[in-house]
N, C-alpha and C positions, 0 to 999 in steps of 0.2 A: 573617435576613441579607438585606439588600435587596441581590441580585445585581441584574446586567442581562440578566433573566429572557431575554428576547427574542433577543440575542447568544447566549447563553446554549444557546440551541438547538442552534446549531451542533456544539456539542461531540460532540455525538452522531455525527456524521460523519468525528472522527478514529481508529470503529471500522474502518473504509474500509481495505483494507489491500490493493493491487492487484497483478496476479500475475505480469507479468516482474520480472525481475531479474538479477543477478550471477553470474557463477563457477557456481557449482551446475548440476545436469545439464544436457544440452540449452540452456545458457546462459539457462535459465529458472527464476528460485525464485518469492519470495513477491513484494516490495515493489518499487519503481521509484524510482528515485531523487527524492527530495523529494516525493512524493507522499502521505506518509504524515501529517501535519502537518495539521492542520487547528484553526480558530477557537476559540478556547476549550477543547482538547482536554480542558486539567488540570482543568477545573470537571464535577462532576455539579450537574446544579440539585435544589436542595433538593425542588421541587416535584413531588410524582409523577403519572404519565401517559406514556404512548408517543409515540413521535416515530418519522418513519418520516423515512428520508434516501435521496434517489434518488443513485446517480451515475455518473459515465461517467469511462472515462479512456483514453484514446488514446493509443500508443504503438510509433514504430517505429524500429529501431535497427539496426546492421553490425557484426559481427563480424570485422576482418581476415581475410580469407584463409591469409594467414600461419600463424595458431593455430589448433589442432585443437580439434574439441568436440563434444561426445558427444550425441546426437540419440535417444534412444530408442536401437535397436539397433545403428546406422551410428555410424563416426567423420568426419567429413565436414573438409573444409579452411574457414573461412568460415561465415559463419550471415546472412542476413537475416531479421528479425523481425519482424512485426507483430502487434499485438493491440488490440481495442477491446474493454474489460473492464467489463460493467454489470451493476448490483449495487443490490438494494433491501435495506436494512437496517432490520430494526425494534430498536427498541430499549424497554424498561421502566423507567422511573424508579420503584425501592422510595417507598413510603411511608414513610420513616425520618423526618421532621421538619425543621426549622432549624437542627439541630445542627451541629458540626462536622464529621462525617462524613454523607455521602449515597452511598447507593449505586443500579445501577442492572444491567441484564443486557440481552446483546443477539444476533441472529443474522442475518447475512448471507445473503442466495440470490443467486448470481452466473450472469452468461451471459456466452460469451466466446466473440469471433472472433477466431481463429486462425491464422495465415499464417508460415507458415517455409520461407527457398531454401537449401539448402547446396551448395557445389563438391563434386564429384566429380572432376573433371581438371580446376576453372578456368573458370571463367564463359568467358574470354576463349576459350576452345576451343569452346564451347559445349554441354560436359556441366556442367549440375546436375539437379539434382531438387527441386521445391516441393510443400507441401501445404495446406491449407486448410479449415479448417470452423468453425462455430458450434455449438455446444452447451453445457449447464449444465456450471458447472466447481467446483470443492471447495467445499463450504459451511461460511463462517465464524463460529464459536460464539464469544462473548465472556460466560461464567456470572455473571460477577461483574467488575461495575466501584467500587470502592473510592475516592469522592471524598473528601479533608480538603481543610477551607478552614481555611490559617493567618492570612485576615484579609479584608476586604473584597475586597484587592487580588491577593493570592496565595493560590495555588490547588494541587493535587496528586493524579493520580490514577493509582492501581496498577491492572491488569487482567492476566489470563492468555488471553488470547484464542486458539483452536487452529482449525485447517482437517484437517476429514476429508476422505478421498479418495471423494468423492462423485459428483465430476466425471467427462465423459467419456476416458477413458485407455487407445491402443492402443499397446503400445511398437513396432509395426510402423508407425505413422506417425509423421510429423515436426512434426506441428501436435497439438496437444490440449489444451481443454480446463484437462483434470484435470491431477494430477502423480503419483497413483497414493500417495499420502507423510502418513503426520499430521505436521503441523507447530505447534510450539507455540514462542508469542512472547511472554514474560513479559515486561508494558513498564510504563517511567514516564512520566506525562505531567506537565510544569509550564507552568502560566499566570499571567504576571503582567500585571496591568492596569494600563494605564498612561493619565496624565493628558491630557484632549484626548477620549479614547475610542479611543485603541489600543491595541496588544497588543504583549506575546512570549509565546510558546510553545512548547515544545520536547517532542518526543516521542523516546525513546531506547528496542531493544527488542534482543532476542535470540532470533535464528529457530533452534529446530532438529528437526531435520529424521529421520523412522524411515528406514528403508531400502527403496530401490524392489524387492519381492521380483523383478519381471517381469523387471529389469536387473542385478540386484544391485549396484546402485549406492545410495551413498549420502552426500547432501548435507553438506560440510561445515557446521559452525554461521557466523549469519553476523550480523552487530554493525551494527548500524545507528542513526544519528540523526538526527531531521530537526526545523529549527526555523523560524520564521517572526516577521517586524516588521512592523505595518503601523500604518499610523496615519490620521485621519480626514479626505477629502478634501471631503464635502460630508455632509448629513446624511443618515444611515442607509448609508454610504459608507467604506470604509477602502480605501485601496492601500498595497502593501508589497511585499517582498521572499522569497521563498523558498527553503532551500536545503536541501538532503541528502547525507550521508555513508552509504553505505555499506561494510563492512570483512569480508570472509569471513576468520573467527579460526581456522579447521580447513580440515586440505587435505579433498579428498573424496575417498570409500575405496569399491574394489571392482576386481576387474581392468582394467575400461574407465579407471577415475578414475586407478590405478596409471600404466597407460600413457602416462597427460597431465600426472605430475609432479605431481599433486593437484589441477590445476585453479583454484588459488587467486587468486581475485582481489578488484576492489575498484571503484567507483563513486562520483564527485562533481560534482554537477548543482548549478545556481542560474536561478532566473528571478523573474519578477513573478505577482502573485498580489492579486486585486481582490474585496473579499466587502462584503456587501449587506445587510439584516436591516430587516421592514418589515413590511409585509399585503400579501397578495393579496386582494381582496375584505376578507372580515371575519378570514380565516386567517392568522394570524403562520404567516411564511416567515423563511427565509435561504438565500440564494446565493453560490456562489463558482467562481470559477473561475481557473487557473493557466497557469501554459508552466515547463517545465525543463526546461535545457537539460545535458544530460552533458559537462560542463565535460573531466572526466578520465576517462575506464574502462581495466580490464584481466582477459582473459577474462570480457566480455559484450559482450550489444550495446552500441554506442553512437549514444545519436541524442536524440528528443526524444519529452518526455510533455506531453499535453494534457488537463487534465482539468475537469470543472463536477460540480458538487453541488446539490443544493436540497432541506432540510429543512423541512418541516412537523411544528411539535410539536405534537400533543393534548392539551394540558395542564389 
């Protein structure tokens, strides 16, 4: 099957799965809006070898004041958030052959800076409280990636990807890390290649979420998809468009979650999104990088994600 081995790389990178989020505790889950999405997602390349993808992704967001939201042990009025969340992901391509099925396995080591301010009486009074730090945060297992190719041009890949709590996690602070939570995200990815040398892709998944024993709290399940068009602006060059739905489909449960009516909310981001696929020296690369912006939120922060990628395959 003559893919386009070299694009092709990329996919490997829409194991990337970044760590704010929506509604769920602390108004922090797994995913960020439109973040999830990446080149080539639905393709594994027939080819086998390891691919290592670096990436970074930036992100800071407001929670109205108005709404309440559960911070580790505090109920606070308001949330500001920051986080700069990087993550070296190796990944293995099986030796399965040129068949229609390929498959591949992958695991995530993440570091992540941390920043959260919440109201106490009201910024405007001048009581809040912030917190801050860097350290390793959950690490992401992806056992089994499951690609079919229904033709040169379309693509299709199943994965169960899960995040143990590995990360750092005190429920006495307001920044962390970790989330204390195994989370598992059984998702589809579709890739269709399109004439020119662009793309669509779409990756659709479902987080859910064990229970924080520290808080007794626990994350409703939460529905998300994110997809991507770009098309080719110069060679070895695509710009496009990217965008993300997020949909929390369970309230969250546990006394604190009780008190806030479940907590229930939702997320919908779009922006532009520029990817690249070349050599550096004699090494096939590919690069990418994004802006999305939180078009709509409810119960999470809302603001904006910045993120860049760069794969190297071994192949």
């Amino acid at each position: 099957m003559k893919l386009r081995s070299l694009r092709n790389a990329l996919w490997a990178a829409a194991l990337l799965s970044p760590m704010l989020a929506m509604a769920t505790e602390g108004g922090i889950g797994r995913p960020i809006t439109g973040q999830q999405v990446y080149s080539d997602a639905g393709i594994v390349p027939p080819t086998p070898g390891l691919v290592l993808t670096l990436g970074s992704i930036y992100f800071n967001g407001e929670l109205d004041s108005s709404r309440q939201v559960s911070v580790g042990r505090v109920v606070s009025a308001g949330l500001e958030a920051t986080a700069s969340y990087n993550i070296a992901n190796l990944t293995y391509v099986w030796n399965t052959g040129p068949g229609r099925w390929n498959f591949a396995s992958a695991i995530g080591l993440p570091v992540q800076y941390t920043k959260a301010e919440i109201d106490i009486a009201g910024r405007r009074l001048g009581v809040s409280r912030s917190d801050s730090n860097t350290n390793f945060a959950d690490i992401l297992v992806n056992p089994v990636v499951a690609g079919y190719h229904f033709s040169e041009t379309e693509h299709i890949a199943f994965s169960l990807p899960f995040y143990a709590p590995t990360g750092s996690y005190d429920p006495n602070r307001l920044a962390n890390a970790g989330q204390n939570t195994w989370t598992f995200s059984p998702t589809v990815a579709y890739t269709r290649l399109l004439a020119g040398g662009g793309e669509f892709t779409a990756v659709s998944a479902i987080d859910f979420y064990t229970r924080n024993d520290d808080t007794d709290y626990k994350n409703g399940a939460v529905f998300r998809i994110d997809a991507m068009w770009t098309a080719t602006i110069a060679p070895q060059w695509h710009l496009g468009v990217v965008g993300g739905w997020i949909e929390q489909i369970q309230d969250d449960s546990g006394p604190t979650a009780d008190k806030l009516n479940g907590f229930k909310g939702y997320s919908v981001g779009l922006g532009p999104i520029v990817t690249w696929a070349g050599k550096i020296g004699n090494q096939a690369a590919a690069f990418s990088a994004r802006w999305v912006y939180d078009v709509d939120a409810k119960n999470r922060p809302k603001g904006n994600g910045v993120s860049v990628s760069l794969t190297l395959p071994f192949l």
